[in-house]
C-alpha positions in Angstrom: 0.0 0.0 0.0 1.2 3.3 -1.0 0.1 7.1 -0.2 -0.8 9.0 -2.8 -0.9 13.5 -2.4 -3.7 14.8 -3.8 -4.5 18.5 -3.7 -7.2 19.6 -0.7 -9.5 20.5 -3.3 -9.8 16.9 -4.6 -9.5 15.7 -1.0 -12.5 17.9 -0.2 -14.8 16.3 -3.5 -14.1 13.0 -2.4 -15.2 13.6 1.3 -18.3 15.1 0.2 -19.2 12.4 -2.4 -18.1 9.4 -0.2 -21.3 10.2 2.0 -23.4 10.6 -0.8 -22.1 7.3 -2.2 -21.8 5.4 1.7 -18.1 5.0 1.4 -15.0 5.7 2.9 -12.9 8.3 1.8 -10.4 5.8 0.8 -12.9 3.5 -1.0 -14.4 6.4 -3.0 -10.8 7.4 -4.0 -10.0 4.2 -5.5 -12.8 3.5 -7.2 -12.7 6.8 -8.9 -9.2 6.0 -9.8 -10.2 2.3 -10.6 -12.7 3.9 -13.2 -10.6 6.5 -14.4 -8.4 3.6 -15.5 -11.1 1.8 -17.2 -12.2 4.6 -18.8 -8.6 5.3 -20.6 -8.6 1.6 -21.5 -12.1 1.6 -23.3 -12.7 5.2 -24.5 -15.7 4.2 -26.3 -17.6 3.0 -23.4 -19.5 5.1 -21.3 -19.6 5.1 -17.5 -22.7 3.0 -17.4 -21.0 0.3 -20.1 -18.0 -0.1 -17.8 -19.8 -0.7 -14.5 -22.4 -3.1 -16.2 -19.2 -5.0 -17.3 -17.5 -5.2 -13.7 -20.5 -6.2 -12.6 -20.7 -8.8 -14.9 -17.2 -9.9 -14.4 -18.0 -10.6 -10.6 -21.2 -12.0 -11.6 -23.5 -9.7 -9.8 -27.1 -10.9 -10.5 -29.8 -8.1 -9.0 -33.0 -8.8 -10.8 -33.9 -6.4 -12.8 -30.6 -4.4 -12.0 -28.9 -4.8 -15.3 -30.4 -4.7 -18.4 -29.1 -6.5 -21.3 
């Protein structure tokens, strides 16, 4: 494990969104940064593409929570 710096700005963004989204401040900063990543790797995809596919790849089966 590693520490990244990050300006307070940032720092601030993630506090308020990781209440929103009900997770830590460290769990909202890497998956940001987790789909950031993805989103380089498959340009053409849009946000919604790339979660449908993790979701897929870990075989998350919601009914009715992913349309095909």
């Amino acid at each position: 494990m590693g520490i990244v710096k990050i300006s307070d700005e940032l720092h601030d963004e993630i506090r308020k969104s990781c209440s929103v989204m009900s997770r830590s401040i460290n769990s909202q900063a890497e998956f940001w940064v987790k789909i950031g990543m993805l989103a380089e790797l498959n340009p053409t995809l849009t946000f919604h593409e790339i979660i449908k596919k993790q979701l897929l790849k870990e075989v998350v089966t919601i009914s009715g929570a992913i349309n095909e």
